[in-house]
N, C-alpha and C positions, 0 to 999 in steps of 0.2 A: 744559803742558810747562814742567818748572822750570828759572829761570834763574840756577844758580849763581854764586856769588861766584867770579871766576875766581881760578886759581892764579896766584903771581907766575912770569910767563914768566922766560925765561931772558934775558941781553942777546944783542942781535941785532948784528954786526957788519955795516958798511955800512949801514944800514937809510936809504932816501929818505927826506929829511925835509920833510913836508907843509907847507905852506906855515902863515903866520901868522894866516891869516884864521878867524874865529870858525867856530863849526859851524851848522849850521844850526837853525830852530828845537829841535831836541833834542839833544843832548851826544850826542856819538861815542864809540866803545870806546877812543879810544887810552890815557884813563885812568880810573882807575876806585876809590873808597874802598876803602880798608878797616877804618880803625878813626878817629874824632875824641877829642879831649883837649881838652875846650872848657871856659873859663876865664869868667866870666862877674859882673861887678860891678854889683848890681841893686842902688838905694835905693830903693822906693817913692815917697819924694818928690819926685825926680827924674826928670825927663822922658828924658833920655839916661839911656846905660846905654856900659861897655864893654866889650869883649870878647879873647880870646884862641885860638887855635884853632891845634891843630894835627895836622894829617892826615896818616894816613897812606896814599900811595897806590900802585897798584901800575900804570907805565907800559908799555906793553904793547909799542908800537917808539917809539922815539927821534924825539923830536918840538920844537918851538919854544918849542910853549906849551902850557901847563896850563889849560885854561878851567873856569869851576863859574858858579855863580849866586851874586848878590849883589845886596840893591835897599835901596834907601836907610841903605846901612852906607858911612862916611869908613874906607875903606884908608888905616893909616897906615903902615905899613912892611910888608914879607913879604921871606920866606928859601925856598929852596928845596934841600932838601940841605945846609943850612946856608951857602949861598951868600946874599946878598945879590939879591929877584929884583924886576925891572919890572914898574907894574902896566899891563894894558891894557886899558882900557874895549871893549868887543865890544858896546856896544848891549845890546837885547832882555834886558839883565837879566843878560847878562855877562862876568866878568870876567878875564883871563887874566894868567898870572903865568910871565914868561921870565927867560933867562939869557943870556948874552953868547954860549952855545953850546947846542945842543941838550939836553933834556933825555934822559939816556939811559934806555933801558927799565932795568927793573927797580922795584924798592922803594925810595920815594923820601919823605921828609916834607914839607909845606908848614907853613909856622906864619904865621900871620898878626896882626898887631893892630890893631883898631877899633876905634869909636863905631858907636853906633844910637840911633833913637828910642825912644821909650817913649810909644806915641799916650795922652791924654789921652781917654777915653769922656764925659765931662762937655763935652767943646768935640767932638765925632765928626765926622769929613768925610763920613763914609760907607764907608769902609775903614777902620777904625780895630781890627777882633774880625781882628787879621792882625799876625803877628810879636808886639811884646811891647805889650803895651795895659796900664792904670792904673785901675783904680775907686775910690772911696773907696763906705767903709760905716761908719756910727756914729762919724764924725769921724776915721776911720784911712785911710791908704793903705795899697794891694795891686797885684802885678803878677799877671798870667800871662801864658799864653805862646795862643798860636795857630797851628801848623804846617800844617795842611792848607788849602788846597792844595797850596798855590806859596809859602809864608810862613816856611817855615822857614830863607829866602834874606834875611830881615828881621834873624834872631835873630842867624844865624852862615853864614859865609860855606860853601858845601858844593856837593854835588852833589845838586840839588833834584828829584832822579826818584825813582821806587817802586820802580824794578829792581833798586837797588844796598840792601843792607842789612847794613850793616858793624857795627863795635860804638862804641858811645858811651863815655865817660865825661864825667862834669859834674862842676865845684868850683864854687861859687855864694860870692861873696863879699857878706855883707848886714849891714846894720845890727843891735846890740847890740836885742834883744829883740821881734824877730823872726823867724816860721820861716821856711826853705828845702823846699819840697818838689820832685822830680825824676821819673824814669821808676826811677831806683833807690832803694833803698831808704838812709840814710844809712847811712857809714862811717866817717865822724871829722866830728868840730865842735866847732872851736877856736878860741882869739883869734886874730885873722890877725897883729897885729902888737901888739906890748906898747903898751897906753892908747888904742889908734886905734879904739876902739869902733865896733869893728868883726868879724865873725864870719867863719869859712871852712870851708864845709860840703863836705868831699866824700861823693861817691855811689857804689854801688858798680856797677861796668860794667855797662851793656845790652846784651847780644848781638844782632843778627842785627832791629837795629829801621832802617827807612825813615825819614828824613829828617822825611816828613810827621809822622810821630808823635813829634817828638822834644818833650819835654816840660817847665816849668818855674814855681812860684809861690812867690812873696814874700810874708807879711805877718805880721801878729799876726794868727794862725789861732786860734782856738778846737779843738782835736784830741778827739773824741771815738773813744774806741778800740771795734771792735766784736768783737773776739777774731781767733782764727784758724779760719776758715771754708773749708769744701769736703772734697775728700778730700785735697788737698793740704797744706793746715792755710795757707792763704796770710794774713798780716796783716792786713787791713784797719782802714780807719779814716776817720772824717770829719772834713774840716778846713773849721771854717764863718769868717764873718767874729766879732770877740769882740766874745763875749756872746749869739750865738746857738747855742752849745752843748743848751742847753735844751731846742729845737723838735727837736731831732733822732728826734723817739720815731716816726717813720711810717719814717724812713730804717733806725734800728736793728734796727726790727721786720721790714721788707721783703729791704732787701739780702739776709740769710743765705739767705730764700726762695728769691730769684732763682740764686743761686748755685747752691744745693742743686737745682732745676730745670733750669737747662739742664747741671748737671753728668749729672745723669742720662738726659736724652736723646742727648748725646752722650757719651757712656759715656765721659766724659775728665774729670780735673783742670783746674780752672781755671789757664793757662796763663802765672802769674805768679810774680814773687817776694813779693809784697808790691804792697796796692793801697790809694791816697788818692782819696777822694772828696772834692772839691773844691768848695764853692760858691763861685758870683760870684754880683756882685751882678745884672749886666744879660748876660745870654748868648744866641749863638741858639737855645739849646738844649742838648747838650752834646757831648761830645768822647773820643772811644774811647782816648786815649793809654793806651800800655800803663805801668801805676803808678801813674798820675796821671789823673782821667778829671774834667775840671771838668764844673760843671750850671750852668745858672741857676736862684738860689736860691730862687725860686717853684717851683723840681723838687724841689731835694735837701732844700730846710728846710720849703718850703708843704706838699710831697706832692703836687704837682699834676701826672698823670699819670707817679708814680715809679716805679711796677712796669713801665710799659712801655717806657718810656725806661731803664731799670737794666735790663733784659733786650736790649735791643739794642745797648747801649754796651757790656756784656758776652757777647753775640753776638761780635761783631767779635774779643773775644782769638784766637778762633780765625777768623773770616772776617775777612781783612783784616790784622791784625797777624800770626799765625801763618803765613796763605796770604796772603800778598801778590800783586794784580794788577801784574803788571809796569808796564804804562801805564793811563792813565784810561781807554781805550777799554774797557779791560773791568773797571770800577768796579764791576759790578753783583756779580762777585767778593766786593766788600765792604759795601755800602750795600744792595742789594735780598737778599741775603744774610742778614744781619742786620737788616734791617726782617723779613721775611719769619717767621724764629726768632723777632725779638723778640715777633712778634704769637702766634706760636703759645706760648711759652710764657706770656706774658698769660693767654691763654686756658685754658691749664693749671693755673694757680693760681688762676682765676676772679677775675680782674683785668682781664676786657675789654670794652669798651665795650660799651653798646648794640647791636643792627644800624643803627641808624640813625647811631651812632659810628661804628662800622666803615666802612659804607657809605659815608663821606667821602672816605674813601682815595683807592676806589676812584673816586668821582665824580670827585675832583681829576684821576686820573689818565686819565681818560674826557677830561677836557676840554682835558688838557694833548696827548695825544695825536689829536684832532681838529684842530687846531690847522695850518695850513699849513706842509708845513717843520719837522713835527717831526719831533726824529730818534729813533732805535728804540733799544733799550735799549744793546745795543753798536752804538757807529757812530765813526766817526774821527775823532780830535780830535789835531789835526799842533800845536798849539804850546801854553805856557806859557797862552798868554791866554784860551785856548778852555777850559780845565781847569776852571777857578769855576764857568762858565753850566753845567755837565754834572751838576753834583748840585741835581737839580730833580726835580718829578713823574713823571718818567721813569726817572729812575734807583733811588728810593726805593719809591714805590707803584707806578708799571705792574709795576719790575721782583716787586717781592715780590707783586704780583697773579699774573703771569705763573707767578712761583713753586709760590702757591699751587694753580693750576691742575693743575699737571704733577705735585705730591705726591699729592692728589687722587687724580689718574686712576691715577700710577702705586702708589699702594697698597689699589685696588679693583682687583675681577676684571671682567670684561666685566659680571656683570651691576647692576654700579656699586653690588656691596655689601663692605664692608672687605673686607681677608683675614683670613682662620679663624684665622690665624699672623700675631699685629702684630709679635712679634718679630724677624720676619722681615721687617720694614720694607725692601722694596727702594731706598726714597727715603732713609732714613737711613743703610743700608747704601755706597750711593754717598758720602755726605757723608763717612762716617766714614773710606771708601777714600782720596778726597781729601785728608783732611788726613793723614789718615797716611803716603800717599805724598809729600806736598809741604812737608811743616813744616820753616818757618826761612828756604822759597825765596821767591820772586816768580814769576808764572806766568800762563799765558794760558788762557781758557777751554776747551780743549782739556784743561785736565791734569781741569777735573773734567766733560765732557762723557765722553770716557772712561768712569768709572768706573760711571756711568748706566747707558751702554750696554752695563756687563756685568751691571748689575745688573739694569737693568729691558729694555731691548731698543734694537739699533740704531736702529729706528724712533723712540722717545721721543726718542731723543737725537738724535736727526737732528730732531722737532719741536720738541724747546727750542731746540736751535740755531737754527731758522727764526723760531721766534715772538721770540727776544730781536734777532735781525737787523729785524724788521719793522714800518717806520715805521706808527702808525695802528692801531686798535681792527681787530683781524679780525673779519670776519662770517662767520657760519655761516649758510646756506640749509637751511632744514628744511620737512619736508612728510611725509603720512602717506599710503603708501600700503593700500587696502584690495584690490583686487583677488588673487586667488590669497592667498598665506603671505603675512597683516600685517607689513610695514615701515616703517622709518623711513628716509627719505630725505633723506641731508646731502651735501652740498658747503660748502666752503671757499673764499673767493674770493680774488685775490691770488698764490696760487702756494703757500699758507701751508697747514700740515698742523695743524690745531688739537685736541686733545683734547676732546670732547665728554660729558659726562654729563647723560641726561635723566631725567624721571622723566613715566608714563602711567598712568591709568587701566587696568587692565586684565582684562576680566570682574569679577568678585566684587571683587579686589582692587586694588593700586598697583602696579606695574612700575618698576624703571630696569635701564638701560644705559649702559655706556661704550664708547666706542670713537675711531676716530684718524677725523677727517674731511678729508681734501680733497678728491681727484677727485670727482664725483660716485657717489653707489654708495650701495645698497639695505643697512640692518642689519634683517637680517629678527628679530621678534620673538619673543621663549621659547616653546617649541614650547606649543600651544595655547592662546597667548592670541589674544583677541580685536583686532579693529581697534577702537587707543585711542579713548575716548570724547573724552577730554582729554589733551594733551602740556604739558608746561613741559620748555622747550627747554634751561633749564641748571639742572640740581637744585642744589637750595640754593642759589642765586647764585654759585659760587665759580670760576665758568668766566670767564676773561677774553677774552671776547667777546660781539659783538651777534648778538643773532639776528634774521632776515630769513625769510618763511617763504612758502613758494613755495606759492600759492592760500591758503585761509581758514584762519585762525588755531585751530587746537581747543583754546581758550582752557578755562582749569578756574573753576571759581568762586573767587571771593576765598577764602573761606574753605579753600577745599583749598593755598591758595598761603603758603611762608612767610613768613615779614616780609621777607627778603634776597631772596625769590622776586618779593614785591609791587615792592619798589624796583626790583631788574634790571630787569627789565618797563619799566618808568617809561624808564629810562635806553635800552631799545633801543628805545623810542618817540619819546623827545627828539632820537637820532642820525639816526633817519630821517627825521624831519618838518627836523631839521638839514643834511641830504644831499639833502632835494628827493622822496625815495621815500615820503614818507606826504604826503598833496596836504593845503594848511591845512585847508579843511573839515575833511577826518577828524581831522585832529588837535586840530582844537575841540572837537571829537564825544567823540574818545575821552576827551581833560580832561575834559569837561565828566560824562562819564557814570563817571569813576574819582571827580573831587570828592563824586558824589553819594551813592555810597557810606558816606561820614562812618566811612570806614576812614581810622585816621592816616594808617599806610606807604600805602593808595592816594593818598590826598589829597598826600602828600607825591612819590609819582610823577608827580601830575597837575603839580604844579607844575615836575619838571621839563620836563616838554611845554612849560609856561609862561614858564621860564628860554630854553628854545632855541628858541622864537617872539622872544624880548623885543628881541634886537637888534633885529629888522627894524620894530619902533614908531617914527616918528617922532616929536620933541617936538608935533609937532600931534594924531596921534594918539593920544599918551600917555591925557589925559585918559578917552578912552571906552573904550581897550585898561582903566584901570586900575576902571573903574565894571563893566565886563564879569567880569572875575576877581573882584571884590567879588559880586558879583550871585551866583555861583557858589558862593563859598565864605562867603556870611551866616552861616550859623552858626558858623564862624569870627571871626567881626568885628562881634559882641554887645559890648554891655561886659562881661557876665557871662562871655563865655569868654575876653576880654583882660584880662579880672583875677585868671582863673583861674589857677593852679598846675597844670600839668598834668606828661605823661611826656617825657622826651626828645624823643619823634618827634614828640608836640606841641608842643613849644615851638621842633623843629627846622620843623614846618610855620607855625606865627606866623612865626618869621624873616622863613623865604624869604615869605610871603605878604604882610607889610608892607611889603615891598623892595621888590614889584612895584605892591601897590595905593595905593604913598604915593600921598594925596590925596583918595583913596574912601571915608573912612570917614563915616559918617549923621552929620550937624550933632548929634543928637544924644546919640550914642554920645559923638563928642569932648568936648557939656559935662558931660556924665555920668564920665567919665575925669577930665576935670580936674576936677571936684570931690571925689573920690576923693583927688588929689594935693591939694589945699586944704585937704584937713581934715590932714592929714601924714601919711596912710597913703603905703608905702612898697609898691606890690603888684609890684614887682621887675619891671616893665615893660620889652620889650625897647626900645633905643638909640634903634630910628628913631620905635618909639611915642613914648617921654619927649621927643624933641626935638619930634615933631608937637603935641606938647599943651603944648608951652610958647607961653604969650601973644607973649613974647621970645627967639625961640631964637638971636638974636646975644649978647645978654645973658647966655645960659649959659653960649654958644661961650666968652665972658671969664672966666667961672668956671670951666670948665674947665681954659683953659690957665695961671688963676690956682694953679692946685692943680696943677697938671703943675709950672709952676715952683718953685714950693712944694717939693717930694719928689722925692728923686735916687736911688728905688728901684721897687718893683713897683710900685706907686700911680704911679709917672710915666709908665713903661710903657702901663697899662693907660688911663689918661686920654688921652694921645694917640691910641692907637689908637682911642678910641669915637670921636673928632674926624670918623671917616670916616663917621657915621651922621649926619650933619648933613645937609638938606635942599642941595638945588643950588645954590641962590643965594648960599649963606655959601662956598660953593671959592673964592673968590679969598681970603677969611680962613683958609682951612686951609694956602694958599701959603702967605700970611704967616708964617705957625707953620714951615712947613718950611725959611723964612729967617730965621726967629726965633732972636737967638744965643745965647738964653737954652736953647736947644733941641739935640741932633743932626740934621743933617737929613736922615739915615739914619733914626731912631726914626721922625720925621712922616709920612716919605714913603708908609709904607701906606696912610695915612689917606685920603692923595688918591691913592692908587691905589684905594684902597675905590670911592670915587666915581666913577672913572673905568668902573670895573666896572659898575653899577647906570645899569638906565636910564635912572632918573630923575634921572639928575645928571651922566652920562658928558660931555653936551655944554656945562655950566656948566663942568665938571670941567678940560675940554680947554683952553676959552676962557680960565680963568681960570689953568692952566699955558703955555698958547703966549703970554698977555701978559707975561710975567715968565719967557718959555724961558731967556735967556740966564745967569741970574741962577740957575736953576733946576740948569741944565745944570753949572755950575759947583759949585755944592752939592754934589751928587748925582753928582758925577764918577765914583766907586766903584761907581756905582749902575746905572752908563746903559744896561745887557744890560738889565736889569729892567725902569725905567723905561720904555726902547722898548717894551719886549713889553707892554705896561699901556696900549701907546694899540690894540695890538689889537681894542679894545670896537669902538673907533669905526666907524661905518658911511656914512659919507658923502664926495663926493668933495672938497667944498671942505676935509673937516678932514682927509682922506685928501693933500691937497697941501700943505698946513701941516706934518702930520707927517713928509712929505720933507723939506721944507725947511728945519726943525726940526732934524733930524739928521741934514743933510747932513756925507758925510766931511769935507769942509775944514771942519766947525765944532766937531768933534771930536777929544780929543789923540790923540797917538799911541797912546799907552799905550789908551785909548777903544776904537781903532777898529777893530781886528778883531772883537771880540765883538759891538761894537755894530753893525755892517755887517748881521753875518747876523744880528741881531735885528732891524733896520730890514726886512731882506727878507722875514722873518716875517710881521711886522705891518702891511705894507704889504700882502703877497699875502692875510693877513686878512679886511682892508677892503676887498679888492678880491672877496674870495669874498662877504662881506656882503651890499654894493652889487649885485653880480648876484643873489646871491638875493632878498634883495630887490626887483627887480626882476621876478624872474621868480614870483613869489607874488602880485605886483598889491597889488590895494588893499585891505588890512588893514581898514581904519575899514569896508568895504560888507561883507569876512568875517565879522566881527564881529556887523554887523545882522542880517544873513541867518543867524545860527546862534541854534538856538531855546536860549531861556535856560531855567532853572533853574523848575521851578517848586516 
């Protein structure tokens, strides 16, 4: 349902005037944008920056004060109506602006003027990729801009919700021989003032854009033009840092691609005026603005994964910019949206990973979603502070899994083979419905559940609604009945109606079927097949759910199963032996007999069985857990196949299998490897190999971060982050690194989250963060939602009371402590699920003996 930009009311005589007090965590109706005039004086070399801003807005009754958001901007003056107006601090980020008298309803202007920062990325707190940040590249400075979440209260002072979508205008005033880039496209750029070398660019209006996306870059760009692209003819162009004009030949080549691709699946023009592709040098990736979409330039100038990221960053013109989520609670609107597009048109151009790349998504989101306390894809988020932790595993991959499920089933017939008529896409049909009804609004999942439901059936949409409400992986109960007319027997548990597509042996041939599962209830089989020989409970992998199978499994052969088939598998073995429903024996049993196989994707499922045993290892029984998994997997841990080059899913099964069996490798496998490195062969050995095969691996750890200090580009990036493959004993040196001021300690901090992750160093990991918390805490202030949720791993009670007392509320700012609370409660009920299971599975190191090894 759309929520219009309201009309300016009419004035209200006598109207009660509300008292002076802020609003609550979210801004009240009484006023409301509708257009900004924002003035803006960026130097690159300058840390501040100042600002100008003047709003227009429409008051709805007659009220005190005007409140918006604003966080670390120095108000120096404001007017209101061209009155002279008081500022008044409201806390929580904001600000409100009165008069000696009410403000009357009506159309009213606000003009403000200020200072802001300009974070420095080279010195990072860990907040720094928020409101206007600074990088240098090749001895130059550059600004951009950062708007989403909650950051576009950094830039200019506004009303910082997704509901209101008024119009923009930008004039950027910049230094003599550098460019201005906007969400508009330029409209004049002139001297600002005779000899003040100095420049004044203005833009041409944005209509109908949210705050979050409002967009801005400073520097000496390199501009590479790539035509006018689409059916629209819209400009594009790439602006790199100068002198990387050059590299651009995978972006020139790609972009038109993408464009031309999803224009065609949604049978629309790309929904701009003109569009800059923007590199930085250090990003987290990139950024939907509509005109301006920055990357990190290991995306936009490396190539590294730029078809799939260029298809979901332009996803978004229409999911998210065009249909705007009113509030975050229903984010998925835009982020699972366009994750979800971005993957399918990947796939379309033959630009998509592996299944064992794929397969990550989804694993992440398996794991994020088991998790205690996670929330489901829409769920409530009541203030400003809760906004940032919501674009996580849940929002991104469950949601675009959940997506992909429901496109799926709803563009097969029951007997879960396409329709005769793609054209007649019922799932894209709903999408197209959607935007066409809602473009330019803000809107709640209702406006496109709807259009589902004409398209494909109230029931669908009544199951998307449930599965995007529901916290936790669903499981489906399946079973085969043979008696009387062969069926298939599912239940849903939960309350959740889950779409199901399987696929059976049957007689001569293969069978599938689709259908909606809850209640329990019989899908009886196509008339005269036989009772399946074999089921796979979700064809193709592409169902987001576990399956659970009531009495014996009528398991198919490896060979009949796909590689997305082999891994699902894996993962709803990992969830059960994780839940307590598959007893450890069997799930030694089953590892041990899918390893044997010397099927990648098996081997690679075995180890997730392996992954969701690993917590309940103590460091005492580390050692004989990690000679058992070796034992298993020898032909894996040859020199001959750790030197080897292999495919994906092999190099995806090395990873995880060195992760687990650090420490098991044959005396002389390791001098055989290291003399290999001796001689200076380079066999591109993964992290945790090279650091186990080093004689010295503190000695490295120094070379490493001698090279990280060295280079203030991907190379620095990319060095720190290996810091996390380091053996256990060196975490209290990768602390170091993360207090290191030669460092961000945002950038480090994965490293020792790495380790906190891995068994074999989670409890070095801990010890060597809780002796340096406070120091840590203070670092990583930006960081501390994260941070908490990363002691998750932990499984014990003494480091289970540390980590309360660690981040305890009174040790945490204000500003900290709501996110971090309900992270704290996460990863406290974690540790606390851990501790019991492990408990109640006994004693590992006697499972272990008692399971017949490999032969």
């Amino acid at each position: 349902d759309a929520v219009p930009s309201p009309a300016p009311p009419a004035a209200v005589a006598a109207t009660p005037v509300p008292d002076r007090a802020p609003p609550g965590p979210r801004l009240d109706d009484r006023a409301a944008p509708v257009a900004y005039d924002v003035t803006l004086e960026i130097d690159p070399a300058r840390a501040t920056f100042t600002g100008h801003v003047a709003i227009t807005i429409d008051v709805a009754a007659a009220t005190p004060v005007i409140w918006l958001h604003a966080v670390e901007l120095e108000l120096a003056r404001a007017a209101l109506g061209g009155e002279p107006a008081t500022i008044l601090d409201g806390g929580a980020q904001l600000r409100g602006f009165a008069l000696g008298h009410p403000v009357a309803a009506g159309r009213t202007t606000l003009t403000i003027d200020y200072t802001g920062k300009v974070s420095d990325l080279s010195r990072r707190s860990g907040k720094d990729e928020e409101g206007l940040f600074r990088e240098r590249a090749a001895g130059a400075w550059y600004v951009y801009s950062q708007a989403e979440s909650v950051f576009a209260r950094k830039i200019v002072p506004c009303f910082d919700e997704p509901r209101w979508k008024p119009r923009w205008k930008l004039t950027a005033i910049v230094p003599a021989g550098v460019r201005a880039l906007g969400n508009g496209a330029v409209v004049d750029d002139r001297e600002h003032a005779p000899r003040d070398g100095r420049r004044e660019v203005r833009f041409a209006e944005v209509a109908k854009l949210p705050s979050y996306l409002f967009a801005v870059a400073v520097g000496p760009f390199d501009v590479v033009e790539l035509g006018k692209l689409g059916r629209a003819g819209v400009a594009v162009r790439l602006a790199v840092a100068r002198g990387d004009g050059r590299r651009t030949q995978a972006a020139q080549r790609e972009v038109p691609r993408v464009v031309d691709a999803i224009e065609r699946y949604l049978d629309a023009p790309l929904p701009l005026a003109k569009l800059d592709l923007v590199a930085v040098p250090q990003f987290f990736g990139a950024m939907e603005n509509p005109g301006l979409i920055p990357y990190d330039q290991a995306i936009l100038v490396g190539g590294h994964d730029l078809v799939l990221v260029t298809a979901h960053e332009l996803a978004h013109q229409w999911f998210g910019n065009t249909v705007t989520p009113a509030w975050w609670d229903d984010l998925w609107l835009s982020e699972a949206l366009a994750s979800w597009l971005g993957e399918r048109i990947t796939r379309a151009l033959g630009a998509a990973p592996p299944p064992v790349i794929a397969h990550h998504a989804r694993a992440e989101a398996l794991a994020a979603d088991d998790l205690p306390g996670a929330p489901a894809v829409i769920h409530p988020i009541a203030s400003s502070e809760e906004v940032e932790p919501s674009f996580d595993a849940i929002a991104y991959a469950k949601g675009s899994a959940v997506i992909t499920m429901f496109e799926r089933f709803v563009n097969r017939d029951a007997r879960g083979e396409p329709l005769a008529e793609p054209a007649r896409d019922p799932f894209r049909a709903a999408l197209t419905a959607y935007l066409a009804a809602h473009a330019g609004t803000s809107v709640t999942s209702r406006a496109l559940l709807e259009p589902l439901a004409r398209a494909a059936s109230p029931a669908v949409s009544d199951a998307l609604a449930a599965n995007l409400r529901h916290a936790g992986t669903p499981v489906v109960e399946l079973g085969v009945r043979c008696t009387g007319a062969p069926a298939i027997t599912a239940a849903a548990r939960d309350g959740v109606t889950v779409p199901v597509c399987v696929r059976f042996a049957a007689g001569p041939g293969a069978g599938r079927m689709c259908f909606l599962a809850g209640a329990r209830a019989d899908h009886a089989l196509p008339a005269g097949a036989a009772c399946p020989a074999w089921l796979v409970g979700n064809d193709g992998g592409t169902g987001y759910y576990r399956t659970a199978w009531r009495g014996r499994e009528p398991a198919p052969a490896t060979a009949q199963l796909t590689p997305e088939e082999r891994l699902v598998r894996g993962d709803d073995l990992a969830l059960a032996v994780g839940h307590g429903e598959l007893p450890l024996a069997d799930a030694l049993a089953e590892l041990t007999a899918l390893a044997q196989t010397r099927d990648s994707y098996q081997q690679l499922a075995a180890l997730a069985i392996a992954q969701a045993i690993d917590p309940w290892i103590d460091d005492a029984a580390r050692p004989a857990w990690a000679a058992w998994l070796a034992a298993r997997f020898a032909d894996r841990l040859t020199r001959a196949a750790l030197e080897a080059s292999g495919t994906q899913v092999d190099d995806a099964v090395r990873t995880a299998l060195l992760a687990l069996t650090r420490g098991a490798l044959a005396p002389a496998v390791v001098a055989g490897l290291r003399a290999t490195l001796d001689r200076g062969a380079d066999p591109g050995f993964d992290p945790v190999l090279r650091f186990d095969l080093a004689r010295d691996p503190s000695a490295v750890l120094d070379r490493v971060l001698a090279g990280a200090a060295a280079d203030h580009g991907e190379l620095r990036a990319d060095l720190l982050e290996v810091l996390g493959a380091f053996p256990g004993k060196l975490a209290p040196r990768v602390v170091d690194a993360v207090l290191d001021p030669r460092f961000a300690p945002a950038q480090v901090w994965p490293a020792l989250a790495a380790m906190l992750a891995r068994g074999e160093s989670r409890t070095a990991a801990w010890r060597a963060f809780h002796a340096r918390g406070g120091e840590l805490r203070r670092a990583l202030a930006g960081e501390l939602p994260t941070v908490i949720a990363a002691t998750a791993s932990l499984c014990d009670a003494g480091a289970r009371a540390e980590v309360a007392a660690e981040f305890a509320a009174d040790r945490l700012t204000e500003r900290a402590r709501p996110a971090s609370a309900r992270a704290l409660e996460r990863a406290l009920a974690a540790i606390d699920r851990c501790i019991a299971r492990r408990a109640a599975v006994g004693d590992v190191a006697r499972a272990l003996a008692g399971s017949t090894p490999r032969r």
